[in-house]
DSSP file (Angstrom, degrees, kcal/mol; ACC not computed):
  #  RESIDUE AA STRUCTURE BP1 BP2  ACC     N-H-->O    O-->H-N    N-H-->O    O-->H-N    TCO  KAPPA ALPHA  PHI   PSI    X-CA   Y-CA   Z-CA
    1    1 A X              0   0    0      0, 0.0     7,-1.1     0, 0.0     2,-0.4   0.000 360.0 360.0 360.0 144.3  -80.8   30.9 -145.1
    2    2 A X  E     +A    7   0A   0      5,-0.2     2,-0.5    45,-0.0     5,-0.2  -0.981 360.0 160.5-139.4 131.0  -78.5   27.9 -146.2
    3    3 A X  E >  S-A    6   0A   0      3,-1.4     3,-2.2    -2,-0.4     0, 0.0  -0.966  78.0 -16.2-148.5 123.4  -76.4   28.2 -148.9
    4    4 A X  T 3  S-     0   0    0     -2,-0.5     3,-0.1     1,-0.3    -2,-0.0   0.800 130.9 -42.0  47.4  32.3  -73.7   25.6 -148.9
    5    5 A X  T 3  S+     0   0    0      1,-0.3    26,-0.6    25,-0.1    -1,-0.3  -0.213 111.4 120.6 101.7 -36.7  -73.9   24.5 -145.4
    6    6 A X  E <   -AB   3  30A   0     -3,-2.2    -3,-1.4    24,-0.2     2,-0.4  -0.328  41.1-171.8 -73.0 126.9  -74.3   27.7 -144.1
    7    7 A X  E     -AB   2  29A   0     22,-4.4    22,-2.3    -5,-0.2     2,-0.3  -0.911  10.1-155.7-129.8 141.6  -77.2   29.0 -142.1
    8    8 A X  E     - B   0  28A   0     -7,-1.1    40,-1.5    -2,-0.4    20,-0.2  -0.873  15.1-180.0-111.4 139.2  -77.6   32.8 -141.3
    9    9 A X  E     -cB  48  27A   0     18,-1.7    18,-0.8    -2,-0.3     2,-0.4  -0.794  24.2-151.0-106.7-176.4  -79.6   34.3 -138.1
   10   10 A X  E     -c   49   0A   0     38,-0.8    40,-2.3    16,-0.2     2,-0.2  -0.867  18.2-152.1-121.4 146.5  -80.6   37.4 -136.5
   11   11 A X  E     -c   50   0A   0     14,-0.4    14,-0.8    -2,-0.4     3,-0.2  -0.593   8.4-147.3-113.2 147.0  -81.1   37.1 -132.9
   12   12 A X  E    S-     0   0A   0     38,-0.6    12,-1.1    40,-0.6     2,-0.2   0.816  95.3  -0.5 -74.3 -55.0  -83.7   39.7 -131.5
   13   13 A X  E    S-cD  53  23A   0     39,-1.3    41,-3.3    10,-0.2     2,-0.3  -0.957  81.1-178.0-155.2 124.8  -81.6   39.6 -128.5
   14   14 A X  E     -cD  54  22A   0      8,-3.5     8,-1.0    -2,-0.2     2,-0.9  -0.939  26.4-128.7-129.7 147.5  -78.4   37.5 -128.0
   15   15 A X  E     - D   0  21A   0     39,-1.0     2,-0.3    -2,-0.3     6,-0.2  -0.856  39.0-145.3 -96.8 130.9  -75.9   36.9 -125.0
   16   16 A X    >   -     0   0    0      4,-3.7     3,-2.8    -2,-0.9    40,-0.0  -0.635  22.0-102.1 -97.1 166.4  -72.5   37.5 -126.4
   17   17 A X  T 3  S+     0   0    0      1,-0.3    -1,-0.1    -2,-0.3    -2,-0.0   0.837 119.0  57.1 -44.6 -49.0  -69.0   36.0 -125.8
   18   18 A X  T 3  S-     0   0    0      1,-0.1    -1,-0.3     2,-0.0     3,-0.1   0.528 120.1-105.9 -81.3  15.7  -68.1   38.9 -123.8
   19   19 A X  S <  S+     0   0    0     -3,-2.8    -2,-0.2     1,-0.4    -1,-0.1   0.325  82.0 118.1 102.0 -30.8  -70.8   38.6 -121.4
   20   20 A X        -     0   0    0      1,-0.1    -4,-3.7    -5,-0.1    -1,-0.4  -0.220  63.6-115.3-101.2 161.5  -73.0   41.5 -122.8
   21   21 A X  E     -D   15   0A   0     -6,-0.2     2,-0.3    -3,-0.1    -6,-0.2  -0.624  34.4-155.6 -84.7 150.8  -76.5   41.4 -124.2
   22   22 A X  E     -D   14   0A   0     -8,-1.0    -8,-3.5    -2,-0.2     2,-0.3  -0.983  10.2-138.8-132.7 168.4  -76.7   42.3 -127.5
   23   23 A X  E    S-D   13   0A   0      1,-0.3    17,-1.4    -2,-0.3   -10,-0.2  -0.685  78.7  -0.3 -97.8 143.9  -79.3   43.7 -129.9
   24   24 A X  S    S-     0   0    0    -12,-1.1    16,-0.9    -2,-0.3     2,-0.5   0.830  84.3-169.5  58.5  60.8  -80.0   42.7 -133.6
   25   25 A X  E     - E   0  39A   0    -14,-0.8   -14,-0.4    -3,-0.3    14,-0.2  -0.732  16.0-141.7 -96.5  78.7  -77.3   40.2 -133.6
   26   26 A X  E     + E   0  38A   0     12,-0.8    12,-3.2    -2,-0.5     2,-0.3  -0.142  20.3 177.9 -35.5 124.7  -76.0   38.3 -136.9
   27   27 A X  E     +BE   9  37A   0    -18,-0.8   -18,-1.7    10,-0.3     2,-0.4  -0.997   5.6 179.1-130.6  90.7  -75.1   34.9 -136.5
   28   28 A X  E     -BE   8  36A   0      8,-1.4     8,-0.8    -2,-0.3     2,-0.4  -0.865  11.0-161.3-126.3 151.0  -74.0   33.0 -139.5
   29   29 A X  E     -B    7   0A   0    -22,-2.3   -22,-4.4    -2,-0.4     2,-0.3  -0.988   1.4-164.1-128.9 135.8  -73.0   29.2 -139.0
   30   30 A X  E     -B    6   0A   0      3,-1.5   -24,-0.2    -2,-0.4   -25,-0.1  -0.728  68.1 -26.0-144.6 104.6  -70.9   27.3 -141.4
   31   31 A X  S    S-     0   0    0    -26,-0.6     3,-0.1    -2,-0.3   -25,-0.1   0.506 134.7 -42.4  91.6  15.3  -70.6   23.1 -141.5
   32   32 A X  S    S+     0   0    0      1,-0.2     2,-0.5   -27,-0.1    -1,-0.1   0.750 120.7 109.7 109.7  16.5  -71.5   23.4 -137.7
   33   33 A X        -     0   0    0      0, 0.0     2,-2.8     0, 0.0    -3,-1.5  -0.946  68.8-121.1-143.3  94.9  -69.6   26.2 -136.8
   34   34 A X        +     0   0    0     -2,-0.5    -5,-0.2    -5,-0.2     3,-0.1  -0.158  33.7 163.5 -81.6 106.5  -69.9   29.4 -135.9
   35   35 A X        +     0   0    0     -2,-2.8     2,-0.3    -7,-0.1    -1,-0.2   0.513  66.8  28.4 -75.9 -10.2  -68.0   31.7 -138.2
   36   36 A X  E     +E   28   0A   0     -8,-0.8    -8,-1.4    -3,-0.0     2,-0.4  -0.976  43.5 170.0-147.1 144.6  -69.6   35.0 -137.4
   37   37 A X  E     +E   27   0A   0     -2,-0.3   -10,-0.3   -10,-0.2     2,-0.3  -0.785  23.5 166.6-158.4 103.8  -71.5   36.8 -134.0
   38   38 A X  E >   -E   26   0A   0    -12,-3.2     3,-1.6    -2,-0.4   -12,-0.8  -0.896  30.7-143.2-125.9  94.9  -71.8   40.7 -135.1
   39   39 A X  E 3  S+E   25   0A   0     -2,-0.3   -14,-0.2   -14,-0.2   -15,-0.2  -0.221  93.5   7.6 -51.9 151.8  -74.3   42.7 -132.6
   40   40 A X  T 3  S+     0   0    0    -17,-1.4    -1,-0.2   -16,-0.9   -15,-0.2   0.602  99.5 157.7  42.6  22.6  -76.1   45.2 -135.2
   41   41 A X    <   -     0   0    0     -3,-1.6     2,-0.6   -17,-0.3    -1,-0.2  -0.179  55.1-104.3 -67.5 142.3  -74.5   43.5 -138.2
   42   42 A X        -     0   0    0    -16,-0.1    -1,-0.1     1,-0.0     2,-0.1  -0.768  45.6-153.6 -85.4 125.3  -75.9   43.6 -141.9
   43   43 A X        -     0   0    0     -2,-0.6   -33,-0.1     1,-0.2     3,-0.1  -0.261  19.2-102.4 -79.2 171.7  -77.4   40.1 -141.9
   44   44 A X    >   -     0   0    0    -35,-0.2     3,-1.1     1,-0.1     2,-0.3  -0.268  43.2 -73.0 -69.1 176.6  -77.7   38.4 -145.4
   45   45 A X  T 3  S+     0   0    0      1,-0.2    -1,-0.1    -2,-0.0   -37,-0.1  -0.635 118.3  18.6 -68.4 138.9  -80.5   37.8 -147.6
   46   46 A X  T 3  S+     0   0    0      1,-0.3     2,-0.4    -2,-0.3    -1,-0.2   0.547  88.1 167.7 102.2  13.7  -82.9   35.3 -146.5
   47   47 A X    <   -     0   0    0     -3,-1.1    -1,-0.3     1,-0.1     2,-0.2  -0.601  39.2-108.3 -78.8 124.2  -81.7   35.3 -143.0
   48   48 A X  E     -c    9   0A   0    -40,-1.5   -38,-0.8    -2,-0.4     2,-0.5  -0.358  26.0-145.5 -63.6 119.4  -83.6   33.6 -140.1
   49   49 A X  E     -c   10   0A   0     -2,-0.2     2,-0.8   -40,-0.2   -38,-0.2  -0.300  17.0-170.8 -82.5 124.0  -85.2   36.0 -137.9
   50   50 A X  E     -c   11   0A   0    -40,-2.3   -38,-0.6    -2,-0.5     2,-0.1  -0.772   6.0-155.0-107.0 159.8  -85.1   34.7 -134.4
   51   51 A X  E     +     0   0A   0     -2,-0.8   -38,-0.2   -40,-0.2   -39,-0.0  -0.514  53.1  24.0-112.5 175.0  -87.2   36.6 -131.6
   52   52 A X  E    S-     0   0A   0     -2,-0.1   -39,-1.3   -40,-0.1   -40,-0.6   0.219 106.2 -23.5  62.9 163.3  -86.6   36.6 -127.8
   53   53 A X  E     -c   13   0A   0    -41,-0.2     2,-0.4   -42,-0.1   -39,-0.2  -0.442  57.1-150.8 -52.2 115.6  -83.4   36.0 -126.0
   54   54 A X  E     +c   14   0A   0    -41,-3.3   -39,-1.0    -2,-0.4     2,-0.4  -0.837  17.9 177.9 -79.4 125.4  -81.0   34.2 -127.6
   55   55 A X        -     0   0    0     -2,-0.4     3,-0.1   -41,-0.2   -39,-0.1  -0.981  34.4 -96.6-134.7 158.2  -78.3   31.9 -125.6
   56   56 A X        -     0   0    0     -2,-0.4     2,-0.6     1,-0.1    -1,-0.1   0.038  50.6 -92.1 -50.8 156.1  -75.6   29.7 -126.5
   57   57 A X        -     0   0    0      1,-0.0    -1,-0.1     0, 0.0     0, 0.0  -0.697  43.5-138.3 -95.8 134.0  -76.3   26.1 -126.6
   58   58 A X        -     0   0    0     -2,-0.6     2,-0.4    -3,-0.1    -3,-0.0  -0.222  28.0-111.8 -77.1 155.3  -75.2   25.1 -122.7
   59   59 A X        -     0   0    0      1,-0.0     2,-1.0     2,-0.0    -1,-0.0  -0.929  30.2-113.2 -83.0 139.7  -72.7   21.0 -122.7
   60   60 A X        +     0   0    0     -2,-0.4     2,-1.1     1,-0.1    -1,-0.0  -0.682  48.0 165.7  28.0  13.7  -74.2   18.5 -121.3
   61   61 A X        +     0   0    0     -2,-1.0     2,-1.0     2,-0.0    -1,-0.1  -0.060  28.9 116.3 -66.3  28.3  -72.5   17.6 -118.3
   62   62 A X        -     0   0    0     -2,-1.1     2,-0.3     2,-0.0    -2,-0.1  -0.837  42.4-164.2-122.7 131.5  -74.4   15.6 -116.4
   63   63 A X        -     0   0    0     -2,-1.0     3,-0.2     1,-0.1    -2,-0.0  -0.562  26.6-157.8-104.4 142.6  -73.3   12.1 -115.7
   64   64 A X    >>  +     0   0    0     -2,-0.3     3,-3.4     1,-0.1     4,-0.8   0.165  55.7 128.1-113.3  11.4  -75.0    8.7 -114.3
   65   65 A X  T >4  +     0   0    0      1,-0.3     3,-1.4     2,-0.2     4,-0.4   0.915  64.3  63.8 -41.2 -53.6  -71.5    7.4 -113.3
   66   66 A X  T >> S+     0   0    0      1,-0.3     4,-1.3     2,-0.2     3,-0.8   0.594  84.7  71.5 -57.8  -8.9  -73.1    6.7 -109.5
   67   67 A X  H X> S+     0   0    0     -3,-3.4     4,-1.1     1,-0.2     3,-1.0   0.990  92.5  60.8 -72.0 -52.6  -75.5    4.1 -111.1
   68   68 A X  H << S+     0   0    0     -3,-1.4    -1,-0.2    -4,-0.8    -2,-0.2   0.749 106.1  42.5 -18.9 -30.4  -71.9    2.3 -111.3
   69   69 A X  H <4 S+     0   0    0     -3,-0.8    -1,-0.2    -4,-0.4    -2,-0.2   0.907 114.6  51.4 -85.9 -36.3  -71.6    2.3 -107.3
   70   70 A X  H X< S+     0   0    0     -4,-1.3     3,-2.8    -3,-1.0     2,-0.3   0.636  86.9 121.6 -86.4 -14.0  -75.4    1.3 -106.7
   71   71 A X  T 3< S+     0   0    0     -4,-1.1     3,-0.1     1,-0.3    -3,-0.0  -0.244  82.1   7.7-101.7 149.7  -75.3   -1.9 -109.2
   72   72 A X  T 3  S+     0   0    0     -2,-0.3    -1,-0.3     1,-0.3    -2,-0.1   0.234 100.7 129.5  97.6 -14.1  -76.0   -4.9 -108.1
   73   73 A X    <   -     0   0    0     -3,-2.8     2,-0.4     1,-0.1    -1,-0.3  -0.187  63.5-107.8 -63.4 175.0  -77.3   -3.3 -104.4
   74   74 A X        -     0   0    0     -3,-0.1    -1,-0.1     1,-0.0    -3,-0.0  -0.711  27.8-109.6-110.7 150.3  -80.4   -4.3 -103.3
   75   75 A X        -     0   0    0     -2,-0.4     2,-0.3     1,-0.0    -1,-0.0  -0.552  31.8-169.2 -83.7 153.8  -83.5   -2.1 -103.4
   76   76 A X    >   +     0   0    0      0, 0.0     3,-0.6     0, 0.0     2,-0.2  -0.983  44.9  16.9-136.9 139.0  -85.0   -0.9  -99.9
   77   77 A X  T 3  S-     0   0    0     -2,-0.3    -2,-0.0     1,-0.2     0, 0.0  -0.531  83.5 -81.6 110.3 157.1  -88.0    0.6  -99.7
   78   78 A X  T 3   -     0   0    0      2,-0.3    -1,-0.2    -2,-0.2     8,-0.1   0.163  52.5-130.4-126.2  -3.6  -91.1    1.4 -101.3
   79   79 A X  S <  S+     0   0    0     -3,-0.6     2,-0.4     1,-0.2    -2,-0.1   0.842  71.5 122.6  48.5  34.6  -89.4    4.0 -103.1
   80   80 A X        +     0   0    0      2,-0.0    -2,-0.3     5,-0.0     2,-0.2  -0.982  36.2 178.5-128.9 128.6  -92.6    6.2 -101.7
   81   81 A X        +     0   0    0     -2,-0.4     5,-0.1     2,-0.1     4,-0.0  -0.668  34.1  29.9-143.9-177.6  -92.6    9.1  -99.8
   82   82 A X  S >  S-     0   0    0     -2,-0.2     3,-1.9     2,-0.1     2,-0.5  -0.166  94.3  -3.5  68.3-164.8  -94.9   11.6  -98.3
   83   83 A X  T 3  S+     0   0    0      1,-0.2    -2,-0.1     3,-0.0     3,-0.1  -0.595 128.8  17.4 -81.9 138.5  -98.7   11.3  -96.9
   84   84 A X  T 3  S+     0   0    0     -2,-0.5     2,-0.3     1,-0.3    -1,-0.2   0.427  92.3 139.0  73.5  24.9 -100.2    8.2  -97.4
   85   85 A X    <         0   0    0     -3,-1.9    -1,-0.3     1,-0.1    -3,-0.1  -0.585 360.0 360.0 -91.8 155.0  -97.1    6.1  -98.0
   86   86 A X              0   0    0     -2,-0.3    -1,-0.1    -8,-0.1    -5,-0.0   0.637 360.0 360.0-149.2 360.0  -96.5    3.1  -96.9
């Protein structure tokens, strides 16, 4: 459902904020933002049912900062490894 930016699920199965699993979980997002997480909650009309385990969306953290150390070194290597490398 969207109604003015706002998009409604129910999750099948959801990890919540406290750590716990929950069942039949309402989820409403509004402008990017989650404004509601209610296990067993009356969803709205027109709300998207999602199935399975639900999880939070995980950051990003992973960084290429060491390409910084390595540039400009010289490559060594065949960059090949195992049987029948050479």
């Amino acid at each position: 459902m969207s109604m003015n930016g706002q998009t409604a699920y129910v999750c099948e199965l959801a990890w919540l904020p406290t750590g716990e699993l929950g069942s039949e979980v309402v989820v409403e997002v509004d402008d990017g933002r989650f404004v509601r997480v209610e296990p067993g909650g009356r969803p709205p009309d027109g709300a998207s049912r999602l199935t399975g385990l639900t999880l939070p969306g995980f950051a990003n953290a992973h960084s290429h900062a060491f390409h910084r150390a390595l540039r400009g070194a010289p490559i060594t290597g065949t960059g090949r490894s195992g049987p029948g490398a050479s």
